[in-house]
Every structure is written in C-alpha cells, then in structure tokens.
C-alpha positions in Angstrom: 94.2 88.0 118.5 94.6 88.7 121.7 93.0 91.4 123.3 94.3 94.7 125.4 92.1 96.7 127.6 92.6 99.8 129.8 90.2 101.3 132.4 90.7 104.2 135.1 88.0 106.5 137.6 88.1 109.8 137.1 86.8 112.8 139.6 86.8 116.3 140.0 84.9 119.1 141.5 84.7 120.8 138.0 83.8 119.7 134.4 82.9 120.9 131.0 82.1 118.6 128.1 81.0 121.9 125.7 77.8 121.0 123.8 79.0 123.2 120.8 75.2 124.2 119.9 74.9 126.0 122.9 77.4 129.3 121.4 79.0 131.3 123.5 77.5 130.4 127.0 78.3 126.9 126.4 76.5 124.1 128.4 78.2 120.8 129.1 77.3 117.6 128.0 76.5 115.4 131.1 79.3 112.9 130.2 83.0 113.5 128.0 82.8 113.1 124.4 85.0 110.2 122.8 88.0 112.8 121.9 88.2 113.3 126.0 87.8 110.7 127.0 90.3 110.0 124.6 92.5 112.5 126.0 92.3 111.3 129.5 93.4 108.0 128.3 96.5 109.5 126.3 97.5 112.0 128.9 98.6 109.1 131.0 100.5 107.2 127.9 101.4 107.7 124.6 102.9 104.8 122.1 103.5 105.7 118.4 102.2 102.4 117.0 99.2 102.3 119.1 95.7 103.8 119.3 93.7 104.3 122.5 90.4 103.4 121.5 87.4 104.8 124.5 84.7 101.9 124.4 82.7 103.0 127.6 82.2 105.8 130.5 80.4 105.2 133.4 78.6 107.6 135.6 79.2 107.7 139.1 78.2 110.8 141.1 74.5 112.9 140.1 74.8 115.0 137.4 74.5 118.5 139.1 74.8 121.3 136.5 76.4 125.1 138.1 76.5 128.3 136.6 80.2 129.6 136.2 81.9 132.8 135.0 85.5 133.7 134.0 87.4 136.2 131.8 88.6 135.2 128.8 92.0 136.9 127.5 92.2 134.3 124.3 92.3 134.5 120.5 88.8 133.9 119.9 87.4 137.1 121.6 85.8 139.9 119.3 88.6 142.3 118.9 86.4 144.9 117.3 84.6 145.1 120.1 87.2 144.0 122.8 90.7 144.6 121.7 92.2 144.8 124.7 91.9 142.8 128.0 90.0 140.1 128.7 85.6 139.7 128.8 83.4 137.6 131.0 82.5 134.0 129.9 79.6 132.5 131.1 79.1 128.9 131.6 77.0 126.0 132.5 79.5 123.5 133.9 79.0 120.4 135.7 80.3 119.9 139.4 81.3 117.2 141.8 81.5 114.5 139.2 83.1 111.1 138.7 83.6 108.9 135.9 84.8 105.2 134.9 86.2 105.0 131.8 86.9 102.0 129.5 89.3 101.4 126.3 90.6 99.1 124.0 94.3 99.5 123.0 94.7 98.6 119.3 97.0 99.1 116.2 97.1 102.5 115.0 95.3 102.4 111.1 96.9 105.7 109.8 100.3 106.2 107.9 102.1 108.4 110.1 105.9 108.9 110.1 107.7 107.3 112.6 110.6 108.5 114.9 113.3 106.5 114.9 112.9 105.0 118.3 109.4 103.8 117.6 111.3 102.0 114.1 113.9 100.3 116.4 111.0 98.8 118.6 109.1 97.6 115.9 112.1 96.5 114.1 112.7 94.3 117.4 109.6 92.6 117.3 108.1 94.6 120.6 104.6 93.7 121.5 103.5 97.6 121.3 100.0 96.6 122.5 101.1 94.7 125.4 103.9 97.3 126.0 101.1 100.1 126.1 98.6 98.4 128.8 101.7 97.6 131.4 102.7 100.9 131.1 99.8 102.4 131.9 98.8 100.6 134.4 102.6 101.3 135.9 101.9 105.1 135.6 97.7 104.8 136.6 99.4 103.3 140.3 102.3 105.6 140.6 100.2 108.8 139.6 102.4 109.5 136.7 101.4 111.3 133.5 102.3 111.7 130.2 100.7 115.2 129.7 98.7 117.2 132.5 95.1 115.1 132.8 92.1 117.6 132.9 88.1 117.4 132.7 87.5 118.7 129.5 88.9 122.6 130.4 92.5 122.6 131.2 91.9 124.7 134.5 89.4 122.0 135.6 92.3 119.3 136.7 91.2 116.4 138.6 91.5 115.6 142.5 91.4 111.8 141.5 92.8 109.6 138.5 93.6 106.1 138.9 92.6 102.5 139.5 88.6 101.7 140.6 88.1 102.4 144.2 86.1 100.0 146.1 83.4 102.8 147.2 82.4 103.9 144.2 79.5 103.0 142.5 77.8 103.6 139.0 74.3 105.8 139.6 72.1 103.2 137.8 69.2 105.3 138.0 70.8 107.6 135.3 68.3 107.3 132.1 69.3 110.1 129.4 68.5 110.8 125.7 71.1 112.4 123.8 70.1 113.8 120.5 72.9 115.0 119.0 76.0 114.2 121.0 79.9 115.5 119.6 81.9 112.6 119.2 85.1 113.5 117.6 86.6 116.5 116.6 89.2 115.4 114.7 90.6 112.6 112.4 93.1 110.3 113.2 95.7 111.9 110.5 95.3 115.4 112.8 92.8 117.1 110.7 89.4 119.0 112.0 87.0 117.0 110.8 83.8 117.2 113.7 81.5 113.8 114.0 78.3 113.7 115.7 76.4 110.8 116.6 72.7 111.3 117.2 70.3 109.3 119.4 72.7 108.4 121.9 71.3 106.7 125.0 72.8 106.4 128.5 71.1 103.7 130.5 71.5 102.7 133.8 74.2 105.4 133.8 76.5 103.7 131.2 77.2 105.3 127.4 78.6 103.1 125.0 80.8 105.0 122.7 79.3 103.7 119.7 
C-alpha cells in the first residue's frame, strides 16, 4: 500500500506544552505532545475517513524556558475562594521556538458516523488518503487553515507555519531524557482517556513519537 506523508515547520515566540505534574504553575514540556502536534496537523485539514498520524518533531531553535503570568477568568478557578473576576496564573513557558513536524496520513480505525458528504466520496471510490496530502499541501502554500493553528495555548498563535525553509536547521546538540512524557489525552472515539509514555529520549534534537 502506498504510502502518504505530511510535514510542515512551525515557530512562534511563545509555547506551552503543560507537563501536567507540575499543578498549577505548569511548566512546559521542551517539545508538543502527540495530541498537538496532532492538532497542528488537523488545524490545517480535516478529512472524515482519514487519521493524521504525528510520527516525528524536530527541534530547531534552543530550548529557552521564561517565566509568564496572566489572569485567568475560566471555569476551573476556585470559586470559594475567587468567585468573581479573574486570578494570576503563573507559568513556565518556552520562547522563541521552532519545530518540524512529521506525519503519516492513514485510514481512520474507529466507527464513527459519517455525514453524508464523506458517504458520497467514499461511495465514489475517492482516494481519501491521497485527497488529504494534496490538500494540505494546497493550504500549507497558501496559508490557509482549517481551524486557527496555535502552540499548545490558543493565545500563543504562530508567526510561521508552512513548508521547510532553507535556513533552518535542527539543533543536533539537543540530548534530553524524558521520564514521563503526556502523549495523548484522548481516544480516537472522543473520550478522556490520558497516555503517558515513559523513558522518552530526544537525540540529536529529534523525538520519535513512539
């Protein structure tokens, strides 16, 4: 069987990958997690019949960690102590970063109901692999989007997505241990289901998504 591949670069003067051990200061992992990467991928182009699979990231730019603060209005504050408004949110973020990122398109492996356009196309005989990588590739050139692209917080949008440019370069010298690193949060079907992976290695500034 023939096989379908997509790749973009991704920067941004602001990330956060949330380590979810580190509470409510949360720290960021130094690279995204499979579900955004994931994201990323999908934000450009969504198919029905087809899952985005992330297979690699690359690291391009140092791995400079910065202290931020905002104030957070959302449904997960402590009302009993803060019912009203908004309270700070400290957080260890990562800045000034850059990415490559790699994925295999494949056949989605979960009953899901179709709509009825997605029927007619299969019904037709539509390559929806094939169908998926041109039209990304269409959209990575023209800067078009399915969804709003963002580095891991939605306010943290990027400054560049698209193709590979000829100046960057993966930082080689990059040598991490992760211990326990967040893979997924949740299952194909939709439901919350968190999977770590532990002992994951980035070498020579490369993480396979195991």
């Amino acid at each position: 069987m023939k096989q379908y591949n997509v790749s973009l670069e991704i920067s941004g003067p602001t990330a956060m990958w949330t380590r979810p051990d580190t509470g409510d200061t949360p720290v960021s992992y130094p690279v995204p997690t499979y579900s955004a990467a994931k994201g990323i991928f999908e934000s450009i182009v969504r198919i029905e019949t087809v899952d985005i699979v992330p297979t690699t990231v690359e690291i391009c730019s140092p791995i400079v960690y910065h202290n931020y603060a905002t104030n957070y209005g959302g449904p997960l504050r402590k009302t009993s102590i803060m019912p009203y408004g908004s309270y700070q949110l400290l957080a260890t973020v990562l800045i000034n970063v850059c990415y490559r990122l790699y994925a295999d398109i494949r056949p989605a492996k979960f009953n899901r109901p179709l709509s009825e356009k997605a029927r007619l196309q299969a019904g037709r005989g539509l390559n929806a692999l094939h169908a998926c990588q041109d039209m990304f590739i269409r959209r990575l050139e023209k800067g078009q989007w399915y969804d709003t692209p963002f580095l891991g917080w939605r306010e943290f949008v990027p400054d560049y997505l698209g193709p590979f440019r000829e100046t960057t370069r993966v930082h080689e010298s990059i040598k991490l241990d992760l211990q326990s690193f967040l893979f997924s949060v949740f299952e194909p079907s939709g439901g919350r289901q968190p999977v770590y992976k532990q002992d994951q290695k980035i070498l020579n500034g490369r993480l396979e998504y195991a």
